[in-house]
Z-matrix of the N, CA and C atoms (Angstrom, degrees):
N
C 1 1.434
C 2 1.523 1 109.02
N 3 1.252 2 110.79 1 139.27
C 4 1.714 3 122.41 2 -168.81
C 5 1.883 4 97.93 3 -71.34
N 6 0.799 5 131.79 4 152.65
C 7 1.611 6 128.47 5 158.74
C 8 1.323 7 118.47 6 -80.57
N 9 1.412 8 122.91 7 143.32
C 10 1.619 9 109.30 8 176.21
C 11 1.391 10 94.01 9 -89.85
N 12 1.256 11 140.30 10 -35.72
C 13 1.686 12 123.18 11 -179.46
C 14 1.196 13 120.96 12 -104.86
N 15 1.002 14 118.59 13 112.16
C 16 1.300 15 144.41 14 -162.71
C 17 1.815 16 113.66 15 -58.32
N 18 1.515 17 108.86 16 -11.54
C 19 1.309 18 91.56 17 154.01
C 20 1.647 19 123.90 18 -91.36
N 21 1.068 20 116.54 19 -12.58
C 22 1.440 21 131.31 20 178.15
C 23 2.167 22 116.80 21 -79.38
N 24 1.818 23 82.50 22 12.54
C 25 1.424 24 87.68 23 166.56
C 26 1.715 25 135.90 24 -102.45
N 27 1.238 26 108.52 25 116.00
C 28 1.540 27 120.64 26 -162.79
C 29 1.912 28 111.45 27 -93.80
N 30 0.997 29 109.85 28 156.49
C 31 1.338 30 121.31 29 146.95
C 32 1.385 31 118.80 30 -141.75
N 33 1.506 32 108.63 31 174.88
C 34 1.613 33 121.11 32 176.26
C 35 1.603 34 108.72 33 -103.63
N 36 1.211 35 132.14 34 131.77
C 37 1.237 36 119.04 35 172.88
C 38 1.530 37 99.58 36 -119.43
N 39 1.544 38 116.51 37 172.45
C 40 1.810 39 123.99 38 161.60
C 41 0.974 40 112.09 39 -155.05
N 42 1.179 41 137.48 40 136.94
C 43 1.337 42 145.12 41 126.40
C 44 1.188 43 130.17 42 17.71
N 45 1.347 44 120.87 43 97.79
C 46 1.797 45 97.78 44 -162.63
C 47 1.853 46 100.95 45 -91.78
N 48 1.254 47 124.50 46 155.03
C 49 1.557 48 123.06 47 176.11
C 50 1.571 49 99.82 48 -68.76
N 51 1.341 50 102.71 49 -60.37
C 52 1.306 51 108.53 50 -153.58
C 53 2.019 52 116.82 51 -58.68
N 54 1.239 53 97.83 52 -41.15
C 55 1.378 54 111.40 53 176.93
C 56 1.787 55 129.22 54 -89.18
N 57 1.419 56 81.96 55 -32.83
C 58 1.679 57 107.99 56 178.49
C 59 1.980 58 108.60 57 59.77
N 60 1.016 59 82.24 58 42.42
C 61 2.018 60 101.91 59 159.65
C 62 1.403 61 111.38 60 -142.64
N 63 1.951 62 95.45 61 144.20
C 64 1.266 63 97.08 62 -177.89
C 65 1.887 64 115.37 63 -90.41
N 66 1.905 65 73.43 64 135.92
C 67 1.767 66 81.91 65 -178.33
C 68 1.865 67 102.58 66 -110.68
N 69 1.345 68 91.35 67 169.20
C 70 1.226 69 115.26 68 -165.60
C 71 1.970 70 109.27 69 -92.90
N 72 1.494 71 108.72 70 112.73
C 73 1.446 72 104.95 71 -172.30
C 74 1.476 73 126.09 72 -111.58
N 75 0.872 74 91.68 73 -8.02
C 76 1.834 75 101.96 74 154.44
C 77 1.719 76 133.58 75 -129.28
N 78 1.464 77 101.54 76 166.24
C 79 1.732 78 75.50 77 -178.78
C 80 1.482 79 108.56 78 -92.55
N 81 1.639 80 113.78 79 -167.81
C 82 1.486 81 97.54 80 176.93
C 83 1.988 82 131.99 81 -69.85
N 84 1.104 83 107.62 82 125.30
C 85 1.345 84 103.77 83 167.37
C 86 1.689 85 118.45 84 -127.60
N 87 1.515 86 120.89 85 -138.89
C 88 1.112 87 130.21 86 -162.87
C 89 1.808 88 100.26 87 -97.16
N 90 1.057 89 121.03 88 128.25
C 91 1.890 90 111.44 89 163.08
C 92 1.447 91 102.45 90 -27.05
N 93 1.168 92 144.20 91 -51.48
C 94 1.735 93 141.68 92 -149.46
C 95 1.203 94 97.54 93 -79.20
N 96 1.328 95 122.90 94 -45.69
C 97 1.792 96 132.82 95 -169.13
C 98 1.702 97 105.04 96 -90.96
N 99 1.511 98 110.35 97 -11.24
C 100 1.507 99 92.58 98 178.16
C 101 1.577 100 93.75 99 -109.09
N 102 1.456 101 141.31 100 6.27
C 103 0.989 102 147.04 101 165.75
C 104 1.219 103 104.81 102 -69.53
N 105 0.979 104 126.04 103 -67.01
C 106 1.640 105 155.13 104 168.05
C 107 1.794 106 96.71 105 -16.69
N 108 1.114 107 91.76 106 -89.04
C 109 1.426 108 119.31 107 175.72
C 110 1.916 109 115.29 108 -29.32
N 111 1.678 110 100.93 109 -50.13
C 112 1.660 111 98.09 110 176.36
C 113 1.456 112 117.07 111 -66.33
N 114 1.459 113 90.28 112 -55.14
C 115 1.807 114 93.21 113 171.96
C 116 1.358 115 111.75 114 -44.89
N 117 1.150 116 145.96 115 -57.88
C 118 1.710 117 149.13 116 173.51
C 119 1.621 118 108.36 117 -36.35
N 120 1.507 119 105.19 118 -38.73
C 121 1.444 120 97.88 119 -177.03
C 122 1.495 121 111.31 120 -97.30
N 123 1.468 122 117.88 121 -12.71
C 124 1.389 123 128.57 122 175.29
C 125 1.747 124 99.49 123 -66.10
N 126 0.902 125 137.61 124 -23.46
C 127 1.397 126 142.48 125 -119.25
C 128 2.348 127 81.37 126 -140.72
N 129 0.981 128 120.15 127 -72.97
C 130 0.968 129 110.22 128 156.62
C 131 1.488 130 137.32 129 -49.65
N 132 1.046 131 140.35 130 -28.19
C 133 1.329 132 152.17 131 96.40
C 134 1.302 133 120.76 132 11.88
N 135 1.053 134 135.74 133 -57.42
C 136 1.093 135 141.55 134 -158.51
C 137 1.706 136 101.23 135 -98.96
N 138 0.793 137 118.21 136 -37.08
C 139 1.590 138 121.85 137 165.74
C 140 1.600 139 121.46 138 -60.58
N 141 1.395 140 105.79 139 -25.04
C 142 1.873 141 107.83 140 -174.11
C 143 1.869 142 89.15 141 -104.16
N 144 1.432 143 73.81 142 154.45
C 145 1.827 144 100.56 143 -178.26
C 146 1.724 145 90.54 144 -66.54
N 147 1.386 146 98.38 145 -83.26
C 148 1.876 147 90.79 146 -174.23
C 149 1.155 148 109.62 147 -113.54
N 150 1.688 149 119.90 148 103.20
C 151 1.386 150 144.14 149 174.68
C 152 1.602 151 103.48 150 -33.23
N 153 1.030 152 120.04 151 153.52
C 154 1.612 153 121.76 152 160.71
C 155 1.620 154 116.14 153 -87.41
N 156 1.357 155 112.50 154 -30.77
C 157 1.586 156 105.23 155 165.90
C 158 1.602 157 126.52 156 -132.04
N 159 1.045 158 129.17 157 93.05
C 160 1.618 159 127.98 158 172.79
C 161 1.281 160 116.16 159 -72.46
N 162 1.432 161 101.61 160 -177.89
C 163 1.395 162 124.62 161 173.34
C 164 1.701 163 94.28 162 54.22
N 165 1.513 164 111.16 163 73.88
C 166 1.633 165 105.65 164 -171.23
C 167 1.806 166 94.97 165 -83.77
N 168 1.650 167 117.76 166 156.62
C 169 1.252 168 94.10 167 164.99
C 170 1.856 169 88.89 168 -147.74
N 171 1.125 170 93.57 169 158.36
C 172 2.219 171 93.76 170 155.75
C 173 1.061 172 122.62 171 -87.03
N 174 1.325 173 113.38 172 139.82
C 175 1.353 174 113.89 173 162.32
C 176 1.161 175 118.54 174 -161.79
N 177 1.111 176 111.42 175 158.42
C 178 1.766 177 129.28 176 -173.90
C 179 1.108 178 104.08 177 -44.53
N 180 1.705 179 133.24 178 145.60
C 181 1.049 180 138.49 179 140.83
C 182 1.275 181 134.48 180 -51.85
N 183 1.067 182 123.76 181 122.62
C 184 1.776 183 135.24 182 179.40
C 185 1.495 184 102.45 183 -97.71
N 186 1.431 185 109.11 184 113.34
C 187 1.716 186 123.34 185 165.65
C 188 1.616 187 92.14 186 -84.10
N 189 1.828 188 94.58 187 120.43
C 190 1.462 189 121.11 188 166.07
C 191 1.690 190 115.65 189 -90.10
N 192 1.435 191 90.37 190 123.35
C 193 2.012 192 74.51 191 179.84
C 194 1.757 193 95.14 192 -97.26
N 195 1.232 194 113.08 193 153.46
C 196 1.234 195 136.57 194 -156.93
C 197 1.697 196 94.95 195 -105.99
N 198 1.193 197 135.36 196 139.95
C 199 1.553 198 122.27 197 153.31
C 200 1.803 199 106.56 198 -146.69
N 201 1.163 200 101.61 199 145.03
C 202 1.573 201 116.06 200 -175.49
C 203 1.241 202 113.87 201 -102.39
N 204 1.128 203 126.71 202 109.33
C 205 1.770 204 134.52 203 -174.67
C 206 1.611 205 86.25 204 -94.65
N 207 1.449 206 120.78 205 128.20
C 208 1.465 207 133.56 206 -177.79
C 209 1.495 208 89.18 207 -143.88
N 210 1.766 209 93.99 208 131.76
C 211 1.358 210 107.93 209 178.22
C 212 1.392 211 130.68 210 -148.90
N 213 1.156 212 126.65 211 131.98
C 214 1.657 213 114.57 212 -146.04
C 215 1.265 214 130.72 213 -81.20
């Protein structure tokens, strides 16, 4: 579920093995639903020999502003 206030917007990030930067594994939702969400993958995780993402953590969403340099 999307958040209507935009500070109450979360994601899950992890650790990737392969690259070793943290990527981003859900899109934005609510703290409760991205809580939800880590534990599910903590929990899956825990079943594979070598996980594809550790060190899961939450965190706030960062609004990226985008800008287009167009040139003739």
């Amino acid at each position: 579920m999307k958040p209507k206030n935009p500070k109450d917007a979360w994601i899950v990030t992890g650790l990737n093995r392969l690259t070793g930067q943290r990527d981003q594994l859900t899109g934005v939702t609510t703290h409760e639903d991205a809580a939800s969400r880590m534990e599910r993958y903590q929990i899956a995780a825990a079943r594979q020999k070598y996980p594809t993402y550790t060190r899961l953590r939450l965190e706030r969403a960062v609004a990226v502003q985008l800008t287009f340099n167009f040139q003739n």
